[in-house]
C-alpha positions as CSV (number, residue, x, y, z in Angstrom):
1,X,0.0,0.0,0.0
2,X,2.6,2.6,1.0
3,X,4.8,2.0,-2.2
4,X,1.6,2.0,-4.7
5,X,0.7,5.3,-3.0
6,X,4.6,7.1,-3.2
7,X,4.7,5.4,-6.8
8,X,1.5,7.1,-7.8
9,X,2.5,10.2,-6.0
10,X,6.2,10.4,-7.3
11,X,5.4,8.6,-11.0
12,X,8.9,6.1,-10.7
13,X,10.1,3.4,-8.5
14,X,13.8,4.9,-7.7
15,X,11.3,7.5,-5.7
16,X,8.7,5.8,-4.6
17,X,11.1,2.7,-2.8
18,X,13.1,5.9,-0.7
19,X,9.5,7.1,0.5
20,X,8.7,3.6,1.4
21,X,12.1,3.5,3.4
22,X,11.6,6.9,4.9
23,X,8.2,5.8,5.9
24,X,8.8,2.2,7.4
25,X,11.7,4.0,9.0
26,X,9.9,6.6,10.5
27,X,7.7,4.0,11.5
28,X,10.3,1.8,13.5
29,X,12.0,4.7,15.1
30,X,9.1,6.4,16.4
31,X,7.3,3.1,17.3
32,X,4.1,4.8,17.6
33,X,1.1,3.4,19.3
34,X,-2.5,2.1,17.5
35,X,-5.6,1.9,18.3
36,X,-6.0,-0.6,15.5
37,X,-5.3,-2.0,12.1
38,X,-7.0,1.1,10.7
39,X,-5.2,3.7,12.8
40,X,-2.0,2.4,11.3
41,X,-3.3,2.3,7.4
42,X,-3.9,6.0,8.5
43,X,-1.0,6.8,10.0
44,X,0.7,5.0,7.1
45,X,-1.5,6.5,4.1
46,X,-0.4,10.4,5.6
47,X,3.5,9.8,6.0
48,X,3.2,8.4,2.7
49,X,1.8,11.4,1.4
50,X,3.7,14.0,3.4
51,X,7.1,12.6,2.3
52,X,6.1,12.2,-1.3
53,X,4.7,15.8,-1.0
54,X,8.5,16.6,0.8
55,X,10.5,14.7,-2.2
56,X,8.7,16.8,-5.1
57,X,9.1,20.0,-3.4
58,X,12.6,19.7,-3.1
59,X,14.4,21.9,-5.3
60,X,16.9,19.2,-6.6
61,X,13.9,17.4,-7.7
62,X,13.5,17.2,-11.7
63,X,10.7,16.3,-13.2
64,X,10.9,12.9,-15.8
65,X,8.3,11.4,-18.1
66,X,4.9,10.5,-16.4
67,X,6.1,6.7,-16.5
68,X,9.8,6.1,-17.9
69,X,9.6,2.4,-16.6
70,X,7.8,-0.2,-19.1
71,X,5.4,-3.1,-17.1
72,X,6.3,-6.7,-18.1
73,X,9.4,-8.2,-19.6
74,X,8.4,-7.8,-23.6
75,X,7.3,-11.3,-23.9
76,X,5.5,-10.6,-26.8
77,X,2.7,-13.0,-26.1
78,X,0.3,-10.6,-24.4
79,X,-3.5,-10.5,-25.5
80,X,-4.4,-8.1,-27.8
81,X,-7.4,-7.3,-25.8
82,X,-5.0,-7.4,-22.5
83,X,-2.9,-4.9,-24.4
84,X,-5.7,-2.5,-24.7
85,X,-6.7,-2.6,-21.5
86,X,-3.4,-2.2,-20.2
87,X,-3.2,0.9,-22.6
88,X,-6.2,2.4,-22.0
89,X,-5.6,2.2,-18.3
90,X,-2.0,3.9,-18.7
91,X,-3.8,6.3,-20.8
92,X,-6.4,6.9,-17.6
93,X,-3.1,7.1,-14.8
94,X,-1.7,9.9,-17.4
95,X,-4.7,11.9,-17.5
96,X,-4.9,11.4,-13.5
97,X,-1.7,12.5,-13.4
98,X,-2.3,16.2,-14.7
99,X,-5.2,16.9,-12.3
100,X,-3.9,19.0,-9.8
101,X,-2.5,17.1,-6.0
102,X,-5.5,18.6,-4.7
103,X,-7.6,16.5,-7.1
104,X,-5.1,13.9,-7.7
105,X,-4.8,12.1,-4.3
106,X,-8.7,12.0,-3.5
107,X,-9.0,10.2,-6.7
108,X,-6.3,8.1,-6.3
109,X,-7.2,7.3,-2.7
110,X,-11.3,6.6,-3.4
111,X,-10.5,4.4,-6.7
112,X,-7.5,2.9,-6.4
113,X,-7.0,2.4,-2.4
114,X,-10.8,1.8,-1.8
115,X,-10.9,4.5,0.9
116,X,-14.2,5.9,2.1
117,X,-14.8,9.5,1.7
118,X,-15.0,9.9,5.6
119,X,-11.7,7.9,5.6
120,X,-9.9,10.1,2.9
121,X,-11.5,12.8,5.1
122,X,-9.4,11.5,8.4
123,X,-6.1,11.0,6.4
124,X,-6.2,14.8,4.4
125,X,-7.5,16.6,7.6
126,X,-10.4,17.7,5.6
127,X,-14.2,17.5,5.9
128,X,-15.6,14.9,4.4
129,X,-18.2,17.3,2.1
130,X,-15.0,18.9,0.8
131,X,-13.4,15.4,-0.5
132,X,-16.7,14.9,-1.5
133,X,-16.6,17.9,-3.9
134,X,-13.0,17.7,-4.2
135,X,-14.0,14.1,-6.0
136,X,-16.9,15.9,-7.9
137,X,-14.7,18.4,-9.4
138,X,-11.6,15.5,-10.2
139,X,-14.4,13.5,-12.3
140,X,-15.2,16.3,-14.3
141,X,-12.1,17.9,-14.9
142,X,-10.4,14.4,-15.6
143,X,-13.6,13.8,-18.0
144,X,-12.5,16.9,-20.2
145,X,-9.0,15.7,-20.2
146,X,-10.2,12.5,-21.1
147,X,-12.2,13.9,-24.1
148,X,-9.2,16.2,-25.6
149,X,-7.1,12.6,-26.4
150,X,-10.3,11.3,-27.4
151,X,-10.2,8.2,-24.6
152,X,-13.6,7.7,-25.4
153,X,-13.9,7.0,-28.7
């Protein structure tokens, strides 16, 4: 969970495995107390973000391709309908990618991690009627960017 999130939030592996580290490390040597599984997927979901939001601000930090590393090995055996898919959800991650943080993580967090909006709520220290438009807002926006490279047709 924490390296899909700093992978999503940083866009390569070389970044999102030293979040992971600074997180699991951060973790270990503050060896903070739970209340339960939950609290800890919290706890974990906001370091995450904080350091991922730590490692693009920093001014060293350059900017690369949305995603420079290809999936599989080049096997050359894949599906032609698994292809597609696979492009058309790459296609989806690049469009997600442009909304702005603000947009971005709610998104990420609702669809991809599963969260509740109360729960995305807890972890952003917002109310949960602002993720809620916060999500609104993210569907429509990433609609139009979806309609400019024609992801629909």
């Amino acid at each position: 969970m924490v390296y899909r999130i700093a992978f999503h939030d940083c866009r390569n592996s070389h970044d999102a495995e030293d979040v992971m580290q600074t997180v699991f490390m951060k973790l270990y040597q503050k060896n903070p107390e739970f209340d339960n599984e939950e609290h800890l997927k919290h706890w974990l979901v906001r370091v995450t973000m904080n350091e991922c939001k730590r490692l693009i601000a920093s001014p060293w930090k350059k900017r690369m391709e949305f995603f420079p590393e290809k999936e599989g090995g080049g096997h050359g055996q894949q599906d032609d309908a698994e292809g597609y898919e696979r492009m058309r959800e790459r296609e989806l991650l690049e469009q997600i990618f442009r909304l702005p943080r603000k947009y971005r993580v709610p998104i990420y967090l609702y669809y991809y991690e599963e969260y509740s909006v109360a729960d995305i709520g807890d972890m952003l220290g917002k109310n949960p009627s602002t993720i809620q438009t916060w999500l609104s807002r993210a569907r429509k926006k990433l609609k139009k960017l979806l309609e400019e490279v024609n992801y629909y047709e």
